[in-house]
N, C-alpha and C positions, 0 to 999 in steps of 0.2 A: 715344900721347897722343890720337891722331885717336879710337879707338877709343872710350876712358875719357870723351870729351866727349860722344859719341853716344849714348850711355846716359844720362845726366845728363838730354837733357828728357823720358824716362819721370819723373823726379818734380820736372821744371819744369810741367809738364801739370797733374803733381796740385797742384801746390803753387799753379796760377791757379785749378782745382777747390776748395782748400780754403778761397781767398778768399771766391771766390763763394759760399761757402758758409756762410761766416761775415756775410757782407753777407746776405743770405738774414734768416740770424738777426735781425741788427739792422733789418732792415727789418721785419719781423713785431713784433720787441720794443718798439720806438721809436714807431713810426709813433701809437699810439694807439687801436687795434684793440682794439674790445669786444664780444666774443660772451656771451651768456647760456648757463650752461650747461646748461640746460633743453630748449635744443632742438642741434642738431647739422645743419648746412648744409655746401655743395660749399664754399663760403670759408671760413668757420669752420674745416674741414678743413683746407683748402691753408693756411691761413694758420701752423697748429699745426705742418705740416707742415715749414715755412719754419721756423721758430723751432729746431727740434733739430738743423737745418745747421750752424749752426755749434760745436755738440757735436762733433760728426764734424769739422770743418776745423780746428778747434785741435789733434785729436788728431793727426790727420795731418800737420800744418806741425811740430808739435814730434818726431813718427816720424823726418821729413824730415832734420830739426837733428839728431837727436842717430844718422841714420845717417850722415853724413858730419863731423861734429865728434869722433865716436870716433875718424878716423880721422885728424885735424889734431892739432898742438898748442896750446898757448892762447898768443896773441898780444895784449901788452897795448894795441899799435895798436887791433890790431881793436876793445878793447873800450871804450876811447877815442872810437875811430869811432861804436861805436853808442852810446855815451851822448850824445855831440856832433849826432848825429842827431838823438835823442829831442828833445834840448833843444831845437834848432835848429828842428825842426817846431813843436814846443808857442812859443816865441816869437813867428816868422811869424805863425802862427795867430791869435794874443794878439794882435799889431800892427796884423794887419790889420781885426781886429774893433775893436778901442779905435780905430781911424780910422773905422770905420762908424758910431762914437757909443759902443760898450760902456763900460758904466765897470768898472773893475776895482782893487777892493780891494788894501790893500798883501798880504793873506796868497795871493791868488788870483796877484800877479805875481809873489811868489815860486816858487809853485807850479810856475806856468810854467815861470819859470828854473830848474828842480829836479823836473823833471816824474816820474824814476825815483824817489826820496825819497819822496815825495809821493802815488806812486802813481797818477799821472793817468790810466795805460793798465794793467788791469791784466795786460795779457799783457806787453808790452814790459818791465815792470818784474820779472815771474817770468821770462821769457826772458833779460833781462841778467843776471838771477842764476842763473841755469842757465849760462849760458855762462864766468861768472864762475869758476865750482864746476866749470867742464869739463873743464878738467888733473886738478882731482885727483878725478874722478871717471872718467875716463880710467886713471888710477894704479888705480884701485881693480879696474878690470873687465881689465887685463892682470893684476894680484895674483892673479887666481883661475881656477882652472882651471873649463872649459866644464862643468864639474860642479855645482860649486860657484857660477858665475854663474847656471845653471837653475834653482837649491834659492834663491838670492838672489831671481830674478822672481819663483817660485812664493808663496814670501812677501809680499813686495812686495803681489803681486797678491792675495792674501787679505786683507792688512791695509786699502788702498787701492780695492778694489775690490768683491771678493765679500761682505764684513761690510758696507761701505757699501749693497750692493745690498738687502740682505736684512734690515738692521734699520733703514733710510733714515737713516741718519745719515754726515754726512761724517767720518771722521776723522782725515783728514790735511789738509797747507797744498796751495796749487795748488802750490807749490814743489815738492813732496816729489813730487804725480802725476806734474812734467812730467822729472823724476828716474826715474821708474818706466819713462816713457815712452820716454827717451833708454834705460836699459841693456836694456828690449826690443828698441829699433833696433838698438843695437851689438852683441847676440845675431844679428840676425839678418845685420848685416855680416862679423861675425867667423867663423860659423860656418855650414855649408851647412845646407839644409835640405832632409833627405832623405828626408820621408813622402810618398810620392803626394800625400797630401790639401792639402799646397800645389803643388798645378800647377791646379787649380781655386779657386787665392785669390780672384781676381776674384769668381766666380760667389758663393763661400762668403760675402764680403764683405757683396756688393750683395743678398745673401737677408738676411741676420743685419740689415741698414739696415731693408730692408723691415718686419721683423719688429720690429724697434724702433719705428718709424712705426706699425704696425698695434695695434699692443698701445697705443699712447695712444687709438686710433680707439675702440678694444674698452672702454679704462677708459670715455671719453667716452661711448660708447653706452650702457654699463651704467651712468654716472653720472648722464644722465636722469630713472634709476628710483632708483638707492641712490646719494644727493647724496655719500656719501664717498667713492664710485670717485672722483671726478671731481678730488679732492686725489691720486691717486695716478695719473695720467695721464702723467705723467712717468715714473713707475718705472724701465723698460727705456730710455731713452731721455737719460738725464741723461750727464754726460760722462764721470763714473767708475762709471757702470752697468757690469756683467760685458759684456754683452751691447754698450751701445757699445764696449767696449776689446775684444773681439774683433771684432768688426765693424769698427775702424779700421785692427787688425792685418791681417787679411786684405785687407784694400780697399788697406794697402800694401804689401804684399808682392805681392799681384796686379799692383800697377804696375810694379815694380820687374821683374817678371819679363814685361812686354810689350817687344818688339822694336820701339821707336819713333826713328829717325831724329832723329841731329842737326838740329836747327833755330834758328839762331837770331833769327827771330821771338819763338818759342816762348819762349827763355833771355831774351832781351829784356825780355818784358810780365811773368818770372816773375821777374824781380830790382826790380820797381817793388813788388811786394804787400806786403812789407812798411812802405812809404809807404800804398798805396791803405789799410790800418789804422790808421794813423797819424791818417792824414787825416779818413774819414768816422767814422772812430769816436770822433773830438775832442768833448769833451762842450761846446763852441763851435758847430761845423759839424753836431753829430748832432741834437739837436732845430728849426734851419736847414732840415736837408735832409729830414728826413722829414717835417716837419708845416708847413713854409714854402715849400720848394722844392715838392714832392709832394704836398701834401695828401694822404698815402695813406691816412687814416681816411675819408675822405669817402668813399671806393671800397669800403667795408668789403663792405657788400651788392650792389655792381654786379655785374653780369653779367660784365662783362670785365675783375674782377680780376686774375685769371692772369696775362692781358696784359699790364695796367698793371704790375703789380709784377715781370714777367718785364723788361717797357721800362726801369723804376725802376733793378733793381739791375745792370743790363748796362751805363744810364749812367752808375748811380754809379762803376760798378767803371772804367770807359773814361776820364771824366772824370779820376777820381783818379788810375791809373794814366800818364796822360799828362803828370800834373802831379809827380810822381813820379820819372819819365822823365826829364824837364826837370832837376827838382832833383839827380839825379844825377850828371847830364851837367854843370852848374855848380857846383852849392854840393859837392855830394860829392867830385866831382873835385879840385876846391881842397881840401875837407879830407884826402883822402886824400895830393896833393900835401904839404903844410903837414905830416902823422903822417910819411911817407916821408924829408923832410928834418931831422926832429930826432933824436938822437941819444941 
């Protein structure tokens, strides 16, 4: 048992990485950053660069989920627990604003009270229905032999991926991707993986990112001169890009395969991220924090952007996380007490 924990914070690590990653995004998204795109600067750059973080951190937190939920069963506590969480956040949230002065419509406290329905988060609300759909999608990837589950991705992955990349059209729900995403993991739980070419996942990963970052730099440059590169700057770079869903694969399998010692610090700060999203990413606390808290437009052109926005999202993330912590430690505990006792 000692052993099977010890392995666990190789993707408590990644899964604080894919936060930060994702706060990245919202920080560059939110904030209010306006670049022309006629000319091309050191921020204009980093700021772009910030904003496709969180392409990659979604991938990887739902990698995460669905390699170790192929291998649970679906528990109706559990899923209880996290709608009572969702709520529970978006309430607080609600309460403590309508004390600050906010007013809030009767459709907007529904909302609150009913924040999955509703849609208020849109990951939390494709994640509970993922998780919903996890027994019997579970059922489905033991029905089929390791054959027949490879011809299932290969699919998958054309229909969600390679078509999307190549005629820029979505065609699938985030539902169905974070579905794609989960029986990639479970492929890669259930079955070894024996080519050379992952024992250098890491390395394959963090080039395949690069090269996604650089290929916006390159649209940007040539969008200077021919203004329609400048619409397709995203191309490689988008979350169901060919090119981000490999690059998320190997950036996870690369963790999975480092020898990182039990820590629980580590496990600690990586069981709060799913609050620290909760949290900054409340469309209450999100225009709040970046254009109230941070003024981070006003740094568009400074010199020590980097900084500021490095200082920005390590508070956000530290802040929220500790509030997180907190809420854990009382409100979750009580809920999970209160799931445990009924019958």
């Amino acid at each position: 048992m000692k052993k099977t924990m010890e392995r666990l914070s190789n993707f408590e690590i990644l899964r604080i990485i894919s936060m930060l990653l994702i706060i990245c995004h919202h920080f560059a998204l939110y904030s209010g950053f306006r670049y022309p795109s006629s000319t091309i600067t050191v921020n204009s750059v980093f700021i772009q660069f910030l904003s496709y973080g969180g392409q990659l951190g979604v991938n990887l937190f739902v990698l995460i989920s669905g390699y170790f939920l192929v291998k649970n069963e679906f528990k109706v506590k559990k899923a209880v627990k996290l709608w009572m969480d969702i709520s529970i956040y978006a309430i607080i949230i609600m309460l403590i604003f309508a004390i600050a002065g906010t007013d809030f419509n009767f459709f907007e406290v529904v909302k609150n009270i009913f924040p999955i329905p509703y849609n208020m988060w849109w990951f939390a609300t494709s994640y509970f229905m993922m998780y919903l759909l996890s027994g019997y999608i579970n059922k489905l990837i033991y029905a089929l032999s390791k054959r027949e589950l490879d011809h299932l991705i290969i699919l998958l992955i054309v229909i969600c991926s390679i078509l999307p990349t190549f005629m820029a059209a979505r065609m699938t729900s985030t539902l169905m991707w974070f579905f794609l995403l989960y029986i990639i993991a479970a492929r890669i739980r259930l079955y070894a993986l024996t080519n050379k070419v992952f024992d250098h996942s890491l390395m394959i990963g963090a080039i395949g990112y690069v090269f996604c970052l650089g290929s916006c730099v390159l649209f940007d440059i040539i969008g200077t001169k021919i203004a329609i590169f400048s619409d397709y700057a995203t191309y490689f770079a988008r979350i169901d890009s060919i090119t981000m869903l490999f690059c998320s694969i190997f950036l996870f399998i690369g963790f999975k395969n480092l020898n990182i010692k039990h820590s629980k610090m580590i496990n600690t700060i990586a069981a709060t991220t799913f609050g620290v999203y909760l949290l900054h990413e409340n469309e209450y606390i999100r225009p709040f924090l970046w254009k109230t808290v941070f003024h981070s437009a006003e740094h568009a052109n400074d010199s020590r952007l980097i900084l500021y926005a490095i200082g920005a999202i390590l508070a956000t993330f530290a802040l929220c996380s500790f509030i997180s912590y907190t809420y854990n430690k009382t409100i979750g505990r009580w809920i999970n007490a209160l799931l445990t006792k009924a019958k």
